[in-house]
Structures are given as structure tokens and as C-alpha cells.
C-alpha positions in Angstrom: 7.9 -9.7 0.0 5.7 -12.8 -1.3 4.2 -12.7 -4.8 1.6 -14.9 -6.0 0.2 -15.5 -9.1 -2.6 -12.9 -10.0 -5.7 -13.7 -11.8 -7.7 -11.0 -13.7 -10.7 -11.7 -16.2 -8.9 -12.5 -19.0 -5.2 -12.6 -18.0 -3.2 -14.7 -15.1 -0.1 -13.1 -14.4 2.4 -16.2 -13.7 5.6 -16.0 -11.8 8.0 -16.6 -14.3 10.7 -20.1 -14.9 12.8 -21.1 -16.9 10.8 -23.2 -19.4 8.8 -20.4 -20.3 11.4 -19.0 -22.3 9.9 -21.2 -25.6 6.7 -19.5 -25.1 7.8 -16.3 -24.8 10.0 -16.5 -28.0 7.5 -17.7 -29.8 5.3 -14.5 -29.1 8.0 -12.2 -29.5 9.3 -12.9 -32.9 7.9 -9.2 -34.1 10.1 -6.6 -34.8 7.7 -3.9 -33.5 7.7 -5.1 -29.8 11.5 -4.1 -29.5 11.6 -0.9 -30.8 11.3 1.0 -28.1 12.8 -1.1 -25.4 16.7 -1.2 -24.5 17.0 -5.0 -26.0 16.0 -6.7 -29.3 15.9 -10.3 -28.9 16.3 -12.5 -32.0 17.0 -16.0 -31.1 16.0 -18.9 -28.4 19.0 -18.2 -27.1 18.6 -14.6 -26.5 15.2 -14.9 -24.5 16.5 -17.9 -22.4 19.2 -15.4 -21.2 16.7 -12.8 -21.1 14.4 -15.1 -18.7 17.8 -15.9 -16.4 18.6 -12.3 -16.0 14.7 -11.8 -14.9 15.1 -14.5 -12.2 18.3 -13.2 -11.1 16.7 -10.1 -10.0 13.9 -12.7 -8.3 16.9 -14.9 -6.6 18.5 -11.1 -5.5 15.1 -9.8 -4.1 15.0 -7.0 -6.3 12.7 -7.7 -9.0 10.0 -10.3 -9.7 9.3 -11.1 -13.1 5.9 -12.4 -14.6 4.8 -14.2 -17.7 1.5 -12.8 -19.2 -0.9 -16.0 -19.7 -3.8 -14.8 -22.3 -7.4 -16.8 -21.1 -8.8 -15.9 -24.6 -6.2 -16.7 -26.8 -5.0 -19.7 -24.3 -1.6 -18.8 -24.5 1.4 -16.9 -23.0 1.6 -13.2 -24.9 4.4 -11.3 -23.0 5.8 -10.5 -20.2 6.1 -7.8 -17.2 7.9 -7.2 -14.1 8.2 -5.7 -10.5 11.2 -3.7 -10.4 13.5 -1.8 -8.3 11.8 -3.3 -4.8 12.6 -1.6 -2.4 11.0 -2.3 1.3 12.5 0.1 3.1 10.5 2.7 1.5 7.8 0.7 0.4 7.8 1.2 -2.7 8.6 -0.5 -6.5 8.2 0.0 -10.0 6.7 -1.8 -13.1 8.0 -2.4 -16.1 9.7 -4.5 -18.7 6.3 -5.1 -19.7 5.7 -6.1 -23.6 3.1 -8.1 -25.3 2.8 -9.9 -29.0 0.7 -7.5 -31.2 -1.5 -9.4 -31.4 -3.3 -8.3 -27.7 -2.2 -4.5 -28.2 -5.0 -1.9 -28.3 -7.0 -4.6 -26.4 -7.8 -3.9 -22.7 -5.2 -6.9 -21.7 -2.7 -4.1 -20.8 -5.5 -2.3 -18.6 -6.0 -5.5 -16.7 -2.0 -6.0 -16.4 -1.1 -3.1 -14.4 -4.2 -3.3 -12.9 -4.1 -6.8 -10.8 0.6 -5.3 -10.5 -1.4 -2.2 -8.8 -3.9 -3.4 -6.9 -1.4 -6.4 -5.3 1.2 -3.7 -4.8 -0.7 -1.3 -2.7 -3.3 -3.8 -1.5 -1.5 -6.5 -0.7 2.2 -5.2 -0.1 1.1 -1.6 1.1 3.0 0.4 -1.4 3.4 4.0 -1.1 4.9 4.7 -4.2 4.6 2.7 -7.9 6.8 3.8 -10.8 6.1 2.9 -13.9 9.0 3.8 -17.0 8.9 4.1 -20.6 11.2 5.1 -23.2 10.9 8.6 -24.2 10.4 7.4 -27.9 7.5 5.2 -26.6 4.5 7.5 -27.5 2.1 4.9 -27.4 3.0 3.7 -24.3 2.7 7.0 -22.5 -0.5 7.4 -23.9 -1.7 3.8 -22.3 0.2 4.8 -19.1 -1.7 8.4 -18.6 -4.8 6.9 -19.3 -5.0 4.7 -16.4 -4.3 7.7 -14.3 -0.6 7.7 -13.4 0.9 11.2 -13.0 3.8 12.0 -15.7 7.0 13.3 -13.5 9.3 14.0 -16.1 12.2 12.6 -18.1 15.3 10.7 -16.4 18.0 11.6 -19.4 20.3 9.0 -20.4 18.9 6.5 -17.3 19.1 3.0 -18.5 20.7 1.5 -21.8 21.8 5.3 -22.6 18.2 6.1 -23.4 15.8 8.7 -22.0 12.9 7.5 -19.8 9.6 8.8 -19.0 8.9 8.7 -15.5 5.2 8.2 -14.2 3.6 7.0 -10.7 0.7 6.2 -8.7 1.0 7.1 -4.7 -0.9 5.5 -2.2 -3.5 8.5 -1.7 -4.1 8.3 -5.5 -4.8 4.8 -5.4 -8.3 4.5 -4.8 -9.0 7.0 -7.7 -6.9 5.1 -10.1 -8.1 1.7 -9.4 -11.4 2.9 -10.0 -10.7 4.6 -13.0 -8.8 0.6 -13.8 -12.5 -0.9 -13.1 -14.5 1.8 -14.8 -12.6 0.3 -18.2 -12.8 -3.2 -17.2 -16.1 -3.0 -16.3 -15.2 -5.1 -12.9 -18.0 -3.6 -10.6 -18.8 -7.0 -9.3 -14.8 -7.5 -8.6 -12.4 -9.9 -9.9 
């Protein structure tokens, strides 16, 4: 599986190195961002060995990690992630995905998942995306069903000890969803 770089509007999703770690502190120095995920990094230190555990999962072909590289703000403001790749069934999920507040409630997110879906069933032929969230993560499960993904249920106790929500898009869905993705980033003349 090849990943490329993938440009939206206002975001380019970058594959992600090691010397983005200072940029990626830098916009995750707020409290809020952590809350709901399984880590809470603090220090340089902590999102360098953060960033190596993302490419280990690139170097082991089960994950590939991007940076999130804001065109309006000129700047990197999170980061997100295939995960779980799996070819023999064609299928993957996204997640690890977190932004500096500063681009929350913005349509960034929309245009995130939107250029992870469309290269995933477009480009690799998915059947099957997954996306995660904690079960605490209301507002994320809001932003998740509203770009059409289908709520399965809740995986108890699945990572970290935590409770996860579990949502997908299928293949036969796609076309419906990544309309719905355009409808709200008004791309009717395409990326």
C-alpha cells in the first residue's frame, strides 16, 4: 500500500517524520485536546516518542501516520492516522486524529476524513473504513455521524482500558458519503 500526501482546499495531509515532532508540540500544548484520548502528552520529549511510535507502525506496514498542515493558518495543527491496515480484507481504520483548538468547529476536520476517505476507497479500493472514538468523546461522535458514518456500537474496555465507539463507511455507502463530504465543503468543481 503507497500513501501520498493529500491536498484538500485548505489542509495538506503530510506523511509524517521525525522533525515534525516540534510542530506538533507546539500545537498541542492544550489540555483539552487530551481529554478524551488514551495519552496526554506534556513535554518535547513525550511527542518525539509519540511521533516514533507512529512511524513504527509506518516501518511495520500497519499504520501510516499524517501531520495536519493548515493552508490558512500556514502551519501544522494536528495530526491523524491510517490504522489497523489490513490488505487482506481491504480494509483500515482512521484515527488518532487531534487538532489545536484553534481549527475545531471549523470544517478542517470535514476536509480531513474527507481527502483519508476518498484515497482509501478511491485510491486503495477499501471495502470497509472504521473510524474510533472514545465513548466519553461526545463531540467527536457528533462530527463523526455527521459526515455519514454508521454508529456500530461500543467495543468495552478495547484500547487503553477505555470504551470505544465504533463507526464505518463501506464501499456501497461511499458514494453517498462523499457527497454528503462535498455538499459541506462546497467542492462541486472538485479538489
Amino acid at each position: 500500500m503507497t500513501f501520498t500526501p493529500l491536498h484538500g482546499k485548505r489542509i495538506t495531509l503530510i506523511p509524517l517524520e521525525s522533525e515534525h515532532a516540534d510542530a506538533l508540540f507546539h500545537c498541542s500544548r492544550f489540555p483539552d485536546i487530551w481529554e478524551h484520548l488514551p495519552i496526554n502528552i506534556q513535554s518535547i520529549k513525550e511527542m518525539e516518542e509519540h511521533v516514533q511510535e507512529a512511524l513504527a507502525g509506518r516501518e511495520r506496514g500497519d499504520e501510516f501516520p499524517y501531520v495536519v498542515f493548515d493552508k490558512q493558518l500556514n502551519q501544522i495543527v494536528g495530526m491523524t492516522r491510517y490504522l489497523r491496515i489490513s490488505p487482506l480484507h481491504n480494509s483500515l481504520n482512521i484515527g488518532w486524529t487531534w487538532y489545536c483548538p484553534e481549527v475545531w468547529r471549523s470544517p478542517l476536520n470535514t476536509e480531513c476524513k474527507y481527502l483519508l476517505l476518498k484515497y482509501a476507497f478511491e485510491v486503495w479500493e477499501a471495502v470497509r473504513v472504521e473510524i474510533f472514538t472514545t465513548s466519553t468523546h461526545r463531540r467527536s461522535q457528533q462530527a463523526i455521524e455527521r459526515l455519514g458514518a454508521i454508529r456500530e456500537g461500543v467495543l468495552r474496555k478495547k484500547f487503553n482500558g477505555l470504551d470505544y465507539v465504533i463507526f464505518s463507511v463501506i464501499d456501497e455507502n461511499w458514494s453517498v458519503v462523499k457527497n454528503r463530504h462535498e455538499s459541506f465543503l462546497d467542492y462541486q468543481n472538485g479538489l
